[in-house]
C-alpha positions in Angstrom: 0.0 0.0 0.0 1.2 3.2 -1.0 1.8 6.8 1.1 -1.4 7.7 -1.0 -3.2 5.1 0.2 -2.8 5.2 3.8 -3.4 8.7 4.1 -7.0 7.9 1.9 -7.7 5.1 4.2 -7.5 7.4 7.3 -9.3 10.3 5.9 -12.1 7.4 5.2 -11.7 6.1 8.7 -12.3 9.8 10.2 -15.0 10.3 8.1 -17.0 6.9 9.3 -16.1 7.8 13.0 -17.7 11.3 13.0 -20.8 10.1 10.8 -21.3 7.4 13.4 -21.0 9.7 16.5 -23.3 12.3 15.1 -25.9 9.1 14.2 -26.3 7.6 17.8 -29.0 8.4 19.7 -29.1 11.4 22.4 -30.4 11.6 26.2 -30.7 13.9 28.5 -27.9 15.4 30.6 -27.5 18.2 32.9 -25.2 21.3 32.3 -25.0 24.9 33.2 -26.6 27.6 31.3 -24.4 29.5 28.6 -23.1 32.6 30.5 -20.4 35.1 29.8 -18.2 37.5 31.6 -19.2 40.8 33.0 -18.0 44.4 32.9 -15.9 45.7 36.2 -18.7 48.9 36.9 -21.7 49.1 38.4 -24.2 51.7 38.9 -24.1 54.5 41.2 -25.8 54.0 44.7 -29.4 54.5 44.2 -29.5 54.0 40.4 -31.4 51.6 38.1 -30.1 51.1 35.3 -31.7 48.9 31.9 -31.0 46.8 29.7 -32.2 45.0 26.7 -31.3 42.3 24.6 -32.4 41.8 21.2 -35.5 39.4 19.6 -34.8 35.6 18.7 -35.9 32.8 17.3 -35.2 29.1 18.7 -36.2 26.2 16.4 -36.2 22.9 18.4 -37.8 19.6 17.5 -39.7 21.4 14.2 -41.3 23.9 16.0 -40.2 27.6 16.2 -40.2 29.4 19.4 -40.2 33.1 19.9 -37.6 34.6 22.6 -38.8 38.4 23.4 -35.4 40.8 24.8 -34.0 39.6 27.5 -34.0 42.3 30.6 -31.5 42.9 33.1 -31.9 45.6 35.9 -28.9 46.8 37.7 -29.4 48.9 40.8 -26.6 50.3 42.9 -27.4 50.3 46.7 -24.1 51.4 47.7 -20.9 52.3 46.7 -19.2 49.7 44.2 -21.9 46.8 44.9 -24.8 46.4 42.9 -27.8 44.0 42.5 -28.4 42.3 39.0 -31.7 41.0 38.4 -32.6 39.2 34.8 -34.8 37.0 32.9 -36.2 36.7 29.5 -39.6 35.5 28.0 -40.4 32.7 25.4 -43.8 32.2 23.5 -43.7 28.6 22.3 -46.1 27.7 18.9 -48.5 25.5 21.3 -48.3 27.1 25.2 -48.8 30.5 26.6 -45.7 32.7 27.1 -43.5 31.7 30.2 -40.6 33.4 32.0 -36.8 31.7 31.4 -33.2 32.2 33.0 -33.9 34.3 35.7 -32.0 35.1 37.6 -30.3 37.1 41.0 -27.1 38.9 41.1 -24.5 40.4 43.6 -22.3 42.4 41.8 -19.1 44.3 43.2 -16.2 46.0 42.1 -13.3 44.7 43.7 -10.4 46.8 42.8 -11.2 50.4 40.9 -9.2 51.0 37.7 -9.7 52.2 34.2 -13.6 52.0 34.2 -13.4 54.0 37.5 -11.3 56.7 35.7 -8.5 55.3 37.9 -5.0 53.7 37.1 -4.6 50.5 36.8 -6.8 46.7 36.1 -10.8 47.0 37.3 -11.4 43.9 38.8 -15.2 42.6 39.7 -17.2 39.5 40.5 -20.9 38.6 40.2 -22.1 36.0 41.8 -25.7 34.7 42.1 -28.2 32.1 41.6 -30.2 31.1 38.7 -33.6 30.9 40.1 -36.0 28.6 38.1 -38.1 29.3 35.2 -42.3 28.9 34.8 -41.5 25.6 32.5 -43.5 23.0 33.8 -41.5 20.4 36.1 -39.5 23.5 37.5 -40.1 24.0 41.1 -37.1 24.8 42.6 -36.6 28.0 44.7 -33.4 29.4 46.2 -32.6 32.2 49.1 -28.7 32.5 48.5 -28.7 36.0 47.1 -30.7 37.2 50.1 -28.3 35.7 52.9 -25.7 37.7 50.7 -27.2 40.8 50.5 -27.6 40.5 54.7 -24.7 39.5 55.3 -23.1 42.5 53.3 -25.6 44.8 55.3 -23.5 43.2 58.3 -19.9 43.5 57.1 -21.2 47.0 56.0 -22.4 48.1 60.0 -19.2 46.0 61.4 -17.6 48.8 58.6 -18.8 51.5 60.6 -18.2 50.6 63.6 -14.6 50.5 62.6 -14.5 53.7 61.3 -16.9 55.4 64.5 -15.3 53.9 67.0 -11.8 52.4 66.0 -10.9 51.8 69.9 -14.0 49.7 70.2 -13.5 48.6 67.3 -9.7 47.1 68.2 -10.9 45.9 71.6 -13.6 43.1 69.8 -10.7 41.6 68.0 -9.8 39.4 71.1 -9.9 36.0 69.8 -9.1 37.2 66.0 -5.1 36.8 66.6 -5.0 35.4 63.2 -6.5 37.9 61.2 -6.1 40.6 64.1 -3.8 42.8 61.6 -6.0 42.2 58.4 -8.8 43.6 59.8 -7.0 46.3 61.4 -5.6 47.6 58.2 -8.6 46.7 56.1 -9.5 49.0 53.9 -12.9 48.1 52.6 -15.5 45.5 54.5 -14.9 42.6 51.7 -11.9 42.5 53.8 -13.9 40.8 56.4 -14.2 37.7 54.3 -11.3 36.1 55.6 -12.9 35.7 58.4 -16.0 33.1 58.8 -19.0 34.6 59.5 -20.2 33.3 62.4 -17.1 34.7 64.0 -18.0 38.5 62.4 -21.0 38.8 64.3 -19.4 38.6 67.0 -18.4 42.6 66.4 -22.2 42.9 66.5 -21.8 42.9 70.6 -20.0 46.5 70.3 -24.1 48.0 69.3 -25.7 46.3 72.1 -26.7 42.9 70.3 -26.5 40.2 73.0 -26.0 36.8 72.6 -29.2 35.6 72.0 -30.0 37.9 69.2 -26.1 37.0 67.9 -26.5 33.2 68.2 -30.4 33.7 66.0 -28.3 35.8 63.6 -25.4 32.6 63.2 -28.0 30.3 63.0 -29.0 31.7 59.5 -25.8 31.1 58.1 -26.0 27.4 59.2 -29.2 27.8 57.3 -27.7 29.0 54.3 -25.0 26.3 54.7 -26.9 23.2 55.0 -29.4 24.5 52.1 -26.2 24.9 49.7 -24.3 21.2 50.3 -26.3 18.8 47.8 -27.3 17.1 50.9 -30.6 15.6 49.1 -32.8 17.7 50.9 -34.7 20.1 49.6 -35.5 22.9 52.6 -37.6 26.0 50.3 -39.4 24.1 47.7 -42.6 25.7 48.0 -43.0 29.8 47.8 -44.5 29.8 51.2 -41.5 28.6 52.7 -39.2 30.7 51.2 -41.3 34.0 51.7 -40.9 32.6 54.9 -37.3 32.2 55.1 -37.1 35.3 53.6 -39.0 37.3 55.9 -36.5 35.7 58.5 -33.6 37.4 56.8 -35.6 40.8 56.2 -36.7 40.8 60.2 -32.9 40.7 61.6 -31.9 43.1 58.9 -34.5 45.2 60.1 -33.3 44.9 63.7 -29.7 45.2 63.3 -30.2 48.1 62.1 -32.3 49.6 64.6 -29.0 48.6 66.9 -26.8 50.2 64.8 -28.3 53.7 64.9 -25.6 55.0 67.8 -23.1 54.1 65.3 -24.4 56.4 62.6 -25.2 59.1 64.3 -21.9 59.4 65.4 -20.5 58.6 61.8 -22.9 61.8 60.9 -21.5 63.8 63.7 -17.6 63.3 62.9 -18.6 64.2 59.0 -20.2 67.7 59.8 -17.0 68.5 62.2 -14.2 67.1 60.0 -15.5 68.5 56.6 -17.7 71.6 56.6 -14.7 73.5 55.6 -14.4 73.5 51.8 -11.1 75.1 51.9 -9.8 72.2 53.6 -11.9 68.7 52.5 -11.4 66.5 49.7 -13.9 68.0 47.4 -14.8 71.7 47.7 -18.4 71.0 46.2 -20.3 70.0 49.3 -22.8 67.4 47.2 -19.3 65.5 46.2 -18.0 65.5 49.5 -21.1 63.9 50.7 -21.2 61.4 48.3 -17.4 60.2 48.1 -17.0 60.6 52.0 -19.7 60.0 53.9 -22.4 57.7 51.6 -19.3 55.8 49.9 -17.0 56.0 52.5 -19.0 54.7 55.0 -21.0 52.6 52.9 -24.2 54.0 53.6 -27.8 53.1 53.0 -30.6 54.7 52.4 -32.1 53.8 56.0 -28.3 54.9 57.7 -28.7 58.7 55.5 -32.3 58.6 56.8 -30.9 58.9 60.2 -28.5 61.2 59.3 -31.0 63.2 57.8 -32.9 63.3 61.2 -29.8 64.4 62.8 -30.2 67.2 65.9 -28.0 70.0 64.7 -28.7 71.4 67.9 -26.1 69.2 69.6 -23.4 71.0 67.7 -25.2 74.9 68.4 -22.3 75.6 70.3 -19.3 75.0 67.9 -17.8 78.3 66.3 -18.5 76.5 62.4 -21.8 75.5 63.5 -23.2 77.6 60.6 -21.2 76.0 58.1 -22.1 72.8 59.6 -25.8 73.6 59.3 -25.5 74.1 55.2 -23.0 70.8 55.0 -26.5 69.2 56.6 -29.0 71.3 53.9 -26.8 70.0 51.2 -27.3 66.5 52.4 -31.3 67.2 52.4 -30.7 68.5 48.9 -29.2 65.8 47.4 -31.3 62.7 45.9 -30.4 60.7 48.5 -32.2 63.6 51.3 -35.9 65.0 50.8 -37.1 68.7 51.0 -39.5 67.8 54.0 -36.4 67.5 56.4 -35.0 70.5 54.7 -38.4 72.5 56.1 -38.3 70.7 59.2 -34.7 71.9 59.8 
């Protein structure tokens, strides 16, 4: 047999291989969904931002199935973090239209660069589940992206308490000998990561939580924890119970909050003495240096600048700058983050 030949011979062997795989019969299998990457930015605090995708057309098993934009809403609710909802809508030939993909996203910026009109590599994650679509058969349910969003309120308030109270702050690190350095130079709360979470909420002693309340709190991360292992149970698979898991999560929020009050009130307080001078802040224009130092700073929500806005100026009537202190406060009440009642009631 000739070069010629063999190389024929193989070509035909090739050839029969391939025809046969593509010939044998399929079955099912599981797999992720197609994804892609995602851009380093994320909105502003307090924005919504929108986006659309583009019509399709998905031809399966003879029949052709219409695929309307996908949407994906982005809203920042503070500084470099955002929440990423999406989900698209298909109108098979012989059912009634039904929700696909959805989905829930956390979304931060890790390390500010280029897209931040900074030097250097931006760097974000996104992270999330994909909740289930209104196909028949899918009745799955999942709480992750909640826990996550609560326990970033919490790193967030353990955040302030750092920066309110540093000595406090130094004093709950008994125990952390470990990581006692790395959260004493941290310099954003993803730092607190390193550290499991059960242990963080310990800090949550230094606002008056005792350890009931602290010991309720851990048990929802052994919650989340036994619901993530593929365990074979299946703990929210109805809506009921995960409204009511939910409602859980939304209650302690709600309370840890409440607890953490003290704590902004004096984060408020140290602002209006440390910056009403525009000769001497960061940014001269007081609506920047309220968003840059004290909202993104701080890492502010909307319920801590409500308290700020409810603020007794009063307290401070007797400092020399109190009257520059006074319009550092209006400017707060003027931004979008403030309201013009407080700005009457002032």
């Amino acid at each position: 047999m000739g070069l010629r030949e063999i190389r024929e011979t193989r070509v035909l062997c090739w050839s029969l291989l391939l025809t046969g795989t593509l010939l044998l019969p399929g079955a099912y299998a599981w797999g992720y969904r197609p994804f892609v990457s995602t851009d380093a930015v994320v909105a502003d605090p307090q924005e919504l931002e929108v986006e659309l995708g583009y019509f399709s057309l998905k031809h399966m098993e003879g029949k052709n199935t219409i695929i309307i934009p996908q949407v994906v809403l982005n809203y920042g609710f503070v500084r470099n973090w955002e929440v990423v909802g999406e989900f698209a809508v298909e109108k098979p030939p012989d059912a009634s239209a039904r929700l696909v993909d959805p989905g829930l996203f956390l979304k931060a910026v890790l390390q500010e660069g280029t897209l931040q009109n900074k030097d250097g590599v931006s760097f974000a994650v996104e992270v999330g589940p994909l909740f289930p679509s209104t196909v028949r058969k899918e009745k799955q349910f999942a709480f992750l992206a909640y826990h996550m969003l609560a326990m970033g309120f919490v790193y967030f308030n353990i955040w302030q308490i750092k920066q309110s109270r540093p000595e406090d702050f130094e004093k709950g690190l008994i125990g952390f000998a470990r990581d006692k350095r790395a959260l004493l130079t941290a310099t954003s709360p993803f730092a607190f990561s390193i550290v499991p979470e059960r242990t963080m909420l310990r800090f949550l002693k230094l606002i008056a939580c005792d350890n009931g309340k602290i010991g309720t709190y851990a048990k929802l991360v052994d919650d989340r924890n036994e619901a993530a292992h593929p365990n074979g149970n299946i703990f929210y698979s109805t809506p009921a119970a995960l409204d009511a898991k939910i409602g859980e999560i939304l209650r302690v929020v709600d309370e840890i909050q409440t607890y953490s009050k003290p704590i902004i009130e004096q984060c408020y307080r140290d602002f209006l003495l440390q910056n009403h001078d525009p000769e001497e802040r960061e940014y001269p224009d007081a609506a920047d240096q309220i968003r840059e130092v004290l909202i993104r700073g701080n890492y502010l929500s909307q319920k801590d600048i409500d308290i700020c806005l409810g603020f007794d100026l009063s307290s401070l009537a007797s400092h020399p700058q109190h009257d520059n202190m006074r319009a550092l406060h209006e400017a707060l009440i003027k931004t979008e983050y403030g309201s013009g009642d407080a700005l009457d009631a002032s």
